[in-house]
N, C-alpha and C positions, 0 to 999 in steps of 0.2 A: 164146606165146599165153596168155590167160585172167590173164597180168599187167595188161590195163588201158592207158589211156596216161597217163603221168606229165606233170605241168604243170611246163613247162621252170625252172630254176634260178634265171637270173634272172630270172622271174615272181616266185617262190618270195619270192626277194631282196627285189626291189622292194614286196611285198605286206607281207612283215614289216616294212621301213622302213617303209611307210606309217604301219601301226601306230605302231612305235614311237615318231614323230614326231608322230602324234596325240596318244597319250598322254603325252609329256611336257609338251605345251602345254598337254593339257588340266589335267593334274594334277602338273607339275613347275612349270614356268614359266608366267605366264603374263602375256601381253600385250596382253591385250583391256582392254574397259573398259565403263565402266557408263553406264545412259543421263545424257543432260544435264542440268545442275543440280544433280548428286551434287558433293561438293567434290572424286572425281577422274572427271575426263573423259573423253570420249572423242573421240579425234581427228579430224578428217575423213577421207575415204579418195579424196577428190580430193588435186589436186599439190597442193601448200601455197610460195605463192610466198617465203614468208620464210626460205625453208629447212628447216623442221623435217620430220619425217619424214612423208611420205604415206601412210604405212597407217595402220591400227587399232592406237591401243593406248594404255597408259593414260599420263595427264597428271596433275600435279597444277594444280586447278578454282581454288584460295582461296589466302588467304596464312594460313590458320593452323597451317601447321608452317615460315613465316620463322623462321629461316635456313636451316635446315636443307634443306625442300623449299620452291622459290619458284611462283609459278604458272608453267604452260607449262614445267615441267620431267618429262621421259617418265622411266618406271621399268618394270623390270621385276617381275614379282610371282615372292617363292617359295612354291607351294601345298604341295609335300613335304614338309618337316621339322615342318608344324605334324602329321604324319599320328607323327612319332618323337618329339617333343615338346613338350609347351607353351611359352606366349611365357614370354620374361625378360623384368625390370626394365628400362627404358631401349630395349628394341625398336621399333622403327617398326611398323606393321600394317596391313592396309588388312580393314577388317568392316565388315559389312552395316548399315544404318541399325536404332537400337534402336529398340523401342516410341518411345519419347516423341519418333523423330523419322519416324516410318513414314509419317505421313498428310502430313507436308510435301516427302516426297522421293517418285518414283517407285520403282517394288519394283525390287530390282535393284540398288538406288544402292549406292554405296561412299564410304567415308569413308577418310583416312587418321590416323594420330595413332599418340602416342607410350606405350606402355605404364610407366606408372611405379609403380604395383603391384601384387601380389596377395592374390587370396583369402587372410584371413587377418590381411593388415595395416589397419593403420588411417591415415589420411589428413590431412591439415590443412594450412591456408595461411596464415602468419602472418610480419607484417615483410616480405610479399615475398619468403620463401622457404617451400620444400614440406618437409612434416615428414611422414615416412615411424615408425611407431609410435616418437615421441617422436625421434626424429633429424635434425636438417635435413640437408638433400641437397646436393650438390655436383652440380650441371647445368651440365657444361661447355659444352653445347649450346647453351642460352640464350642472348642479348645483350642481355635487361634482367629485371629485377624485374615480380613479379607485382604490382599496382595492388589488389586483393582481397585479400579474407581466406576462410578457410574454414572452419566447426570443423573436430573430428575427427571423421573417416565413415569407419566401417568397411567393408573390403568380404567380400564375403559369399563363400565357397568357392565355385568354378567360375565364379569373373567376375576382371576385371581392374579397373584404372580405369586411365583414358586422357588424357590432356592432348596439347595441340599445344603446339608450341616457341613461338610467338606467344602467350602466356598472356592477354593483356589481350584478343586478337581469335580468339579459339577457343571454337567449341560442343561443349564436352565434356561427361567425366563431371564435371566440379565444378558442372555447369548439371544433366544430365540422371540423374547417378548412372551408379552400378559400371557395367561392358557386361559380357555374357554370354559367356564366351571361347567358345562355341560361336557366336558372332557373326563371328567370324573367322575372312576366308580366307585371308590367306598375309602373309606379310611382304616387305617392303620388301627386293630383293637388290642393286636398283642402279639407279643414273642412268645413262642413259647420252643422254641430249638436253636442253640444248643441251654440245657436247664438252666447253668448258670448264667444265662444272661436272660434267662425269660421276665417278661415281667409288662404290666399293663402300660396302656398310652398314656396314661398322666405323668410315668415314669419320662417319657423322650422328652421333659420343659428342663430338664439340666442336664448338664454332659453324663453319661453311663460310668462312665473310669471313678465318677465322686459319689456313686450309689454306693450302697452295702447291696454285698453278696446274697443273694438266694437264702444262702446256709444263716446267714446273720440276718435276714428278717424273717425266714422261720423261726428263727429264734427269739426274736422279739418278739412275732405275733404268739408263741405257745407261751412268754415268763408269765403275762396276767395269770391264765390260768393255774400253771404251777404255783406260783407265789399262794395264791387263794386256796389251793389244795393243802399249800404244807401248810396253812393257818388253820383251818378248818384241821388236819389232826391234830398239830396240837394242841388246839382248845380241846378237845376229845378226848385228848389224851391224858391232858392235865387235869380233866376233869374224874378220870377213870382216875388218876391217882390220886385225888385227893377227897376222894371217897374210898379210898381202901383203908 
């Protein structure tokens, strides 16, 4: 008596999943999206006759990170690791619209783009390639020359500058100046719609069009295995027959 009554176990269970699958959506993953007209989208949450997925969650709206992300390709977002550390060179990201693009987008919106550097460094565009404090870059990501020029612009501690892989058709920092790394909520973790172009962030460090297909690195990752299977019978095999 005077113990009370105890809320059964798997109450208990189910109460903490909930949780914890709250909060990783909320703040590990996440796959929502921003309202419409942001360059990434948001899905419908009717069926979608062409296949793509029927819930919520974000798209990419434009073409200005071709090749890399194409329109109508879904991603997932990672909001944790910007909480352990800030972006690198060469990251994908997805932040909030800055000042100079606030009163054209709704609050909310999100943009995606490519970090290429930081506080600290200084910037330029020339010939058609990007000069990182006096060094051109090698952007395997790319599949043409920038058409512009840029001087050099520094950017200022606690900001990045951003560019989309579409250089010629992207509203960036080289239009709008540095972004505010506090403008940023998670990085780019993965495609995963439409299947054949899915594929993790380390894939977006070289153009997509020079990747192998879906289907041919399944296939790569199952030969180990088969290879090692058909060895293993026929040792087994060989061995059955030469004991008969």
């Amino acid at each position: 008596m005077g113990a009370g009554l105890q809320p059964p176990e798997a109450a208990v269970d189910l109460t903490v999943g909930v949780v914890v699958a709250v909060g990783i959506r909320k703040y590990v993953l996440d796959s929502r999206c921003a309202p419409r007209r942001s360059l990434v989208s948001r899905s419908s949450t009717t069926r979608q006759t062409d296949g793509r997925p029927s819930s919520p969650g974000r798209f990419v709206g434009s073409a200005s990170m071709v090749p890399s992300l194409e329109p109508g390709d879904y991603f997932l977002l990672d909001r944790l690791t910007l909480r352990i550390r800030p972006p690198s060179r060469g990251e994908v990201v997805c932040f909030s619209a800055p000042p100079a693009l606030a009163k054209d987008y709704p609050r909310g919106a999100c943009f995606v783009k490519r970090v290429v550097a930081l506080g600290g460094d200084v910037v330029g565009v020339r010939g058609g390639g990007l000069y990182i404090n006096g060094v051109r870059q090698s952007e395997a990501y790319l599949d043409k020359a920038m058409s512009y020029s840029m001087p050099p612009t520094p950017v200022p501690s606690g900001h990045v500058f951003v560019m989309g892989d579409n250089r010629d058709d992207s509203a960036d920092s080289h239009l709008w100046g540095p972004l505010a790394a506090e403008r940023i909520t998670g990085r780019v973790l993965c495609t995963h719609w439409p299947p054949n172009r899915a594929c993790l962030a380390a894939a977006y460090s070289a153009v997509r069009s020079t990747r192998p297909s879906l289907k041919l690195r399944l296939s790569r990752s199952l030969e180990a295995p088969r290879v090692a299977f058909e060895r293993q019978f026929q040792l087994r095999f060989s061995g059955v027959r030469s004991g008969e």
